[in-house]
N, C-alpha and C positions, 0 to 999 in steps of 0.2 A: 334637174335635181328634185329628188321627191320631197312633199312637203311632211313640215312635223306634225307628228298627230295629236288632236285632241283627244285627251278621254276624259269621262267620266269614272273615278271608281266608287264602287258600295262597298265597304266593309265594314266593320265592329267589330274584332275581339282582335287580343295580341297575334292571331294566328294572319292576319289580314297586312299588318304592318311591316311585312320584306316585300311583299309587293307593289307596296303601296311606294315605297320609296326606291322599287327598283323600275318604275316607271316614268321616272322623269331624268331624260336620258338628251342625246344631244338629239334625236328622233324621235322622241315624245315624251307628252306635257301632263301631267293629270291637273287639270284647269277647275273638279269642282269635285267634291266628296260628298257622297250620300252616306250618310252612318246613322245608325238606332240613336234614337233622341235619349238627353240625358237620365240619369235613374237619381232618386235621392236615396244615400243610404248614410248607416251610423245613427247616435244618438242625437245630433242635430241636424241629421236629415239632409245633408249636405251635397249638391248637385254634383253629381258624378260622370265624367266625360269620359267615353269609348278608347279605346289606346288610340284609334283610328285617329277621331275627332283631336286628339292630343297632338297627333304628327302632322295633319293639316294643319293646325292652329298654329303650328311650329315654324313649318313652311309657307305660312299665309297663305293656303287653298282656303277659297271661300264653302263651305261646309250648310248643306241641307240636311235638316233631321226631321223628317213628315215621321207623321204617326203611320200612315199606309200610303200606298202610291196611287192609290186609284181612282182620285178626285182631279177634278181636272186642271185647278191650280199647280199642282207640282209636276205636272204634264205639259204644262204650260210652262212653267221656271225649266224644266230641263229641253223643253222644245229648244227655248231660248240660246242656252248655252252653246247649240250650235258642234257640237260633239262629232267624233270620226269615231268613236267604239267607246261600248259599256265594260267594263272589267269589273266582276264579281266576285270577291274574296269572304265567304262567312256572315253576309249580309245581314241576313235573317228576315227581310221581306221578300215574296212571293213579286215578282214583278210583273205585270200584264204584259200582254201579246200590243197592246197601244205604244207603250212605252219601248219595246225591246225594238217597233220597227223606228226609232227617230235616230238609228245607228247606223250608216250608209256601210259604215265598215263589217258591219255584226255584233255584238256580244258575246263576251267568254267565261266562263266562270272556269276558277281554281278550287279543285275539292280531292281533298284528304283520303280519296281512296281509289284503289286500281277499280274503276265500275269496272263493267255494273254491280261489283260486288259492294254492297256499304253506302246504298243512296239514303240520305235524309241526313241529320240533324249530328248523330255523335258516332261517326266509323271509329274513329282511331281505338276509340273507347271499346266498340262492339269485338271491332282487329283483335286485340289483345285478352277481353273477355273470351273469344270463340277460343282461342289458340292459332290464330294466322300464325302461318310462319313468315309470309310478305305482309309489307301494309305498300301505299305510295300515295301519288298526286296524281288525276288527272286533270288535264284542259280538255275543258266541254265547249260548246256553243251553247248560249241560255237558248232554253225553252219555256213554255207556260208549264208545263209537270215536271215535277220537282226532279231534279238532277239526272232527265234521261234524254240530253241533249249526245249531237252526235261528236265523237272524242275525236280531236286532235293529236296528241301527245299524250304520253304517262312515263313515271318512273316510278320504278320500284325500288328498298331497302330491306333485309332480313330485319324481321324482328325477333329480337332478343329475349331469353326468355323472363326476361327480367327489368324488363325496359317498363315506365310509365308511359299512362297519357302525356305525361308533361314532357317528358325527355322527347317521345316519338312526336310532341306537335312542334317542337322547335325545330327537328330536324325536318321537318316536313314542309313547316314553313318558308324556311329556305331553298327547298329544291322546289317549292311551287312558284316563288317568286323568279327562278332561273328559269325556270321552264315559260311564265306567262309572256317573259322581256325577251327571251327567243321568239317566241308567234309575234309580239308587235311587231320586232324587228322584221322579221318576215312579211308581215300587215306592209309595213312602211315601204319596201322594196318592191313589191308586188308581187311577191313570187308567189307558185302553187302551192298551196296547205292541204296535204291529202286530210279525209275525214274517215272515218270510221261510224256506221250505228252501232247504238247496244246492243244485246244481244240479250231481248227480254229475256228467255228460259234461267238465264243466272241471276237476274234481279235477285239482291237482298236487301234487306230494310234495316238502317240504322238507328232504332227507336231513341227520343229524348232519353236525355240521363235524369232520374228522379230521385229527390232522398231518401225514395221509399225502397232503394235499392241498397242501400248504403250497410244494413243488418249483414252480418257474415252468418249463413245457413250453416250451421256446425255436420249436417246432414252429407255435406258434399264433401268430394276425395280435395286431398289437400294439393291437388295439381288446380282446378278448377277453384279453390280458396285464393291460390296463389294470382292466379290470374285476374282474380275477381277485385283483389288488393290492386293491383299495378293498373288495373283498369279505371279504378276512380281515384287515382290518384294524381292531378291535386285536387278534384271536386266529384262528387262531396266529399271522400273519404271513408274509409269502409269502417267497420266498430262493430264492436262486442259491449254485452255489457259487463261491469266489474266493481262491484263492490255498490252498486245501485246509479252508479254513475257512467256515463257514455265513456269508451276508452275508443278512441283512434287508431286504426291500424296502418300505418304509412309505408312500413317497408317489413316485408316477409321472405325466407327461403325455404325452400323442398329440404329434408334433412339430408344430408348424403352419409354422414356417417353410423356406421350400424350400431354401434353401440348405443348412440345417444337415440336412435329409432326404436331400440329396443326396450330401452330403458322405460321412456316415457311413451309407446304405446301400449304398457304395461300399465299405465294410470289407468280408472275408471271413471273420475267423474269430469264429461265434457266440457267443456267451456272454462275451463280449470286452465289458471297458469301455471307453469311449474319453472324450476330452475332446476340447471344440470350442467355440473362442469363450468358454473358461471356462465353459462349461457339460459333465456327464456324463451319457450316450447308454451305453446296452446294444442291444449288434446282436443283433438275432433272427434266426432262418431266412428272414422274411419281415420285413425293416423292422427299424425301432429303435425305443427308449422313450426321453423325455425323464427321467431320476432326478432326482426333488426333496429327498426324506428317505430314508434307509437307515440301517441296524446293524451293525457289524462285530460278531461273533462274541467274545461277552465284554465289549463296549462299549456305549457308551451310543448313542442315536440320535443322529445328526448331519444336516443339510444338505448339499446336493451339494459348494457349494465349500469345506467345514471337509474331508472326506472327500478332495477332490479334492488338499488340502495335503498331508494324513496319507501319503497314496497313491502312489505313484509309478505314475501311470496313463498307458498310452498315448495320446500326444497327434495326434492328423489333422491333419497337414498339407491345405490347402487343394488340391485337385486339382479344373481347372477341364473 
């Protein structure tokens, strides 16, 4: 009878937690968690724990949060633990070549995109800004350079053209966690795991998400608007400005109907809300957006026509 395996996992963000709980199985144990140390946020600054850190604490895994791995204390604490494989979900430290060998089994990490396409920090985010029409998960083997370990498995999802970051990391999440509890199990029986390298000439880079991206360029077609919206959404959130105050854009569509296309790219002045037919339109340089959900600046999120009440917004007369 084969034995049960220990692991170690790393993770931190909600994207980390199907995994995390779909590895402790009647064939393996996740015995200690590595997760980002806690952050104080709010007006009293109040110590804020990883969702990670929340579901260990939940199921009594004993929980490390170093500042970096590369001292030789936490080298030493995870010598200790005596571990059969590292499992890597969204981590967010960089793990040395020390550390990755004290794993007799290997090291795997779960990440958010069909590599080599979308190596680094925000694919799903970049997926959806490009116009993918796939996103997926692969299982890598960790290496020292960032996510160009060699692939195990993947799977892929169409994406929609209208899908969020938020919608595509929860679906993603969950076929990462199915996917990583297939290889343990596999680990645990001892069977062969074919691998795959990448195939440098595809590399692409998934650069951090920053609030400095957050501005909607009214200069761009409202296909590339569109996308730009579902990409940061829930973080940061995309926005305009309106009335000198930040407005939030949450949820946006392509116009399909001609009349109301024609109507209001008949408007002239950009960055202009309009109403038509009870429904809210933003004129672009090129074209308009249909507004579905937005944020006023201090408010809560609303719908187009609660917005459209609040607002004393210029209404388009019909011009034929």
């Amino acid at each position: 009878m084969n034995k049960i395996l220990k692991i170690i996992f790393a993770g931190t963000p909600e994207f980390s937690v199907p995994t995390l709980l779909a590895l402790n199985t009647a064939y393996s144990n996740v015995t200690y968690v590595l997760t980002q140390p806690d952050k104080k946020s709010g007006r009293g600054m109040k110590q804020l724990h990883s969702p990670v850190k929340k579901i260990a604490s939940s199921l009594k895994i004993p929980t490390f949060q170093p500042i970096s791995l590369k001292g030789n204390e936490i080298y030493e604490t995870l010598e200790a633990c005596n571990a059969d494989i590292l499992i890597v979900v969204a981590y967010g430290l960089i793990i040395p070549k020390k550390i990755l060998a004290l794993f007799p089994m290997g090291c795997y990490n779960v990440h958010a995109s069909l590599l080599p396409r979308w190596r680094g920090a925000a694919p799903i985010h970049r997926a959806i800004e490009s116009g993918d029409k796939a996103v997926g998960v692969t299982i890598m083997k960790v290496v020292e350079k960032l996510d160009a370990g060699p692939m195990l498995t993947s799977k892929s999802i169409a994406l929609g053209k209208n899908m969020t970051t938020g919608e595509v990391t929860k679906s993603l999440a969950d076929i990462g966690a199915e996917l990583m509890s297939q290889i343990v199990f596999s680990l645990q029986k001892k069977e062969t795991i074919s691998i795959v390298e990448q195939n440098e000439s595809l590399v692409t880079y998934a650069e951090k998400i920053s609030k400095t991206e957050a501005r909607i360029n009214m200069s761009y077609s409202p296909e590339i608007i569109i996308r730009k919206i579902n990409s940061l959404n829930p973080y940061p959130g995309a926005s305009i400005i309106f009335r000198e105050k930040i407005l939030k854009i949450w949820g946006a569509k392509l116009i399909e109907n001609k009349d109301e296309k024609k109507q209001v790219n008949k408007q002239i002045n950009i960055g202009n809300l309009y109403t038509y037919n009870e429904e809210l339109f933003l004129k672009l340089g090129n074209g308009a957006i249909k507004i579905m959900e937005l944020q006023p600046e201090g408010k809560n999120k609303m719908d187009a026509k609660s917005f459209i009440r609040g607002y004393k917004i210029i209404k388009i007369e019909k011009i034929n």
